[in-house]
N, C-alpha and C positions, 0 to 999 in steps of 0.2 A: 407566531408569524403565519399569515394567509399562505397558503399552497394554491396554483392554476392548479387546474382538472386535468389539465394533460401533462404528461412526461414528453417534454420538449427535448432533452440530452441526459446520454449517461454519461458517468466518471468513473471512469478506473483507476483502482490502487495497480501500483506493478506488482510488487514481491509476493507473491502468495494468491493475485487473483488471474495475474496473465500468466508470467512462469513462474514455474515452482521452486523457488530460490529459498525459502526459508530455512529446509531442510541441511543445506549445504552452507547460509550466512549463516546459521544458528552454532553447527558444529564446528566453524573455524571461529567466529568470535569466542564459544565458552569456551575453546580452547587456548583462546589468546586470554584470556581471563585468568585461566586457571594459570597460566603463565608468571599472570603478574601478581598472583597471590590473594584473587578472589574467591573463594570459597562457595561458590555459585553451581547449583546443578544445569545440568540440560535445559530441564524445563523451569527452572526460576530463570535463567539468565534467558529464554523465550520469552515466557510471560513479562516479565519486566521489559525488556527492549522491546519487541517486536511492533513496527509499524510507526519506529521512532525514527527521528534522521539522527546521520551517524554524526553530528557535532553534540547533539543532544545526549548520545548514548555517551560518548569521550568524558562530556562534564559532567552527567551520571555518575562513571567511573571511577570518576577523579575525585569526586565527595566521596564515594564510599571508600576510597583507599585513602583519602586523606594527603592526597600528594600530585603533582602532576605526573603525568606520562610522557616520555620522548616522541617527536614527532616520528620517529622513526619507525617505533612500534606499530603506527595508525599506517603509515605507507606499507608498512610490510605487509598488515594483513587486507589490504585491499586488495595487493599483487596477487596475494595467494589465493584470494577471493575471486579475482579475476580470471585467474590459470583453472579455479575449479567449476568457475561457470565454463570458459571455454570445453571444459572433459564435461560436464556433467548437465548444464542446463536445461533443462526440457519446459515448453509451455504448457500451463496447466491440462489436465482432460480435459478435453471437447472443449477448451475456449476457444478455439478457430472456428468451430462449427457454429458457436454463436457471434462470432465477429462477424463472419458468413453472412450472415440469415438480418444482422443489426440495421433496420433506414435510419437509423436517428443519428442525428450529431451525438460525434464521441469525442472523449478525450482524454490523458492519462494525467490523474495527481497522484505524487509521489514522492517520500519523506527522501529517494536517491537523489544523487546526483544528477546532471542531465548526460555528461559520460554514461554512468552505471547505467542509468534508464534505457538509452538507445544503444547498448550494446547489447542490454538483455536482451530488449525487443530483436534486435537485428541476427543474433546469433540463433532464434528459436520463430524466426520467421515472419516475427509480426512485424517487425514495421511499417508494411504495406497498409495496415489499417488504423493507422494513426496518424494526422496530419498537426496535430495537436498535442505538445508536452508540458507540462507545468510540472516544475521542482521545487523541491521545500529551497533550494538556492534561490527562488525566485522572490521569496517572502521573507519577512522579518520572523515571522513566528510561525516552527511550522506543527502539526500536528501532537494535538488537539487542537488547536484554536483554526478556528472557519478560513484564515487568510487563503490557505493554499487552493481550497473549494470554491472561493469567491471568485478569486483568482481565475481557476477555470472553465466558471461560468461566466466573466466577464469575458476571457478567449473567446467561446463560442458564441458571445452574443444572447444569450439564454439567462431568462430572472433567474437567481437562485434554487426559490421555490418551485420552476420548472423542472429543478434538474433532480436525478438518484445516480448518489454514489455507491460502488461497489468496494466493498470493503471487507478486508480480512481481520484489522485490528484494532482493539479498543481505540486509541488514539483516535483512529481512522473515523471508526465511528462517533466518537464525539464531534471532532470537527467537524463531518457532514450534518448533523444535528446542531450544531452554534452557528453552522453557515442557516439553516434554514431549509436543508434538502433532505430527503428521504435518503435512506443509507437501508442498503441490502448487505444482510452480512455473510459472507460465504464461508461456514466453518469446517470445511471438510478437516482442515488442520487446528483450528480454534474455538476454542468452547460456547458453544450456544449460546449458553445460558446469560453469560456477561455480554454477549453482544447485544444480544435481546433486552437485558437491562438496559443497555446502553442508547436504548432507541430502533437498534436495526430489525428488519423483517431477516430471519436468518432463514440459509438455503443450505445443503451440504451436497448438492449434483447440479454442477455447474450445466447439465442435460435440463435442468429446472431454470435456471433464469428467464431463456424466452418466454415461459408461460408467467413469471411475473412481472414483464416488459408488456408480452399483451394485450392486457387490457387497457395501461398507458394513462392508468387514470390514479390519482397519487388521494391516498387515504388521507 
């Protein structure tokens, strides 16, 4: 697909690119995991789920144990997910200095809910710079497949090929690349090397984005 010459809007993932929430969903999901008799390290049950919506992760779950789960189980760890962002959340380093500094249309795609999204945002001070949400609730299909990204360039108005998404996860990146947008990968937590397979220009000092925002001309 054609790319414009200019970056007309950016897209942000939440988890991992605004606040730092992976670090805290990662260790109460394997925990819930390991609860129900998965066998899953730290970092397989990251690399596996990470940057997936949590309907998608359930029916993951639920192949690999071969059985369903109680709804109960899903409620319980969102509460505790909830209570541990309220103690623990912090927004990324220095993403507010580049929300700061950002002219361009923004907006956030996100495999959360739109609760989850705008609590995070709200409890670590961003909401202020976001007029614009789009949730994997919003689409039939959400990451990998482009719906969620189109989606979010259809909100702001902006072709596709205008926009680069910000992304911390394989998914994440694919999706940006089947929508037809440049996807920057921010690994400070996630491996280079697959992002960069994956299509994205990677970054790991989130102090580095502005200088790949401006030149604003998309490769």
């Amino acid at each position: 697909m054609e790319r414009n010459n200019e970056i007309a809007a950016v897209i942000f993932d939440c988890d991992g690119v605004l606040v730092d929430s992976e670090p805290i969903a990662n260790r109460l999901f394997h925990r819930c995991l390991v609860d129900l008799g998965l066998e899953l390290s730290a970092e397989e049950t990251n690399d596996r789920f990470m940057g997936r919506s949590m309907q998608d992760c359930i029916e993951d779950v639920e192949r690999l144990l071969a059985r369903r789960v109680d709804a109960a189980v899903w409620s319980g760890l969102a509460e505790r997910t909830q209570l541990a962002f309220d103690a623990e959340l912090q927004p990324v380093m220095d993403i507010e200095h580049v929300l700061q500094g950002l002219d361009l249309p923004r907006c956030v795609a996100s495999s959360g809910s739109h609760g989850k999204i705008r609590h995070s945002l709200r409890i670590t001070g961003l909401t202020r710079y976001f007029e614009h949400i789009c949730s994997a609730d919003d689409v039939s299909a959400g990451k990998t497949a482009p719906d969620l990204f189109l989606l979010a360039a259809k909100t702001l108005s902006v072709p596709p090929a205008a926009c680069v998404v910000i992304e911390d996860s394989l998914p994440g990146v694919r999706g940006a690349v089947a929508a037809g947008m440049r996807a920057f990968g921010y690994c400070e937590r996630s491996a280079d090397a697959a992002l960069a397979a994956a299509g994205a220009t990677t970054f790991r000092d989130m102090r580095k984005l502005p200088a790949l925002l401006k030149g604003r001309v998309l490769g």
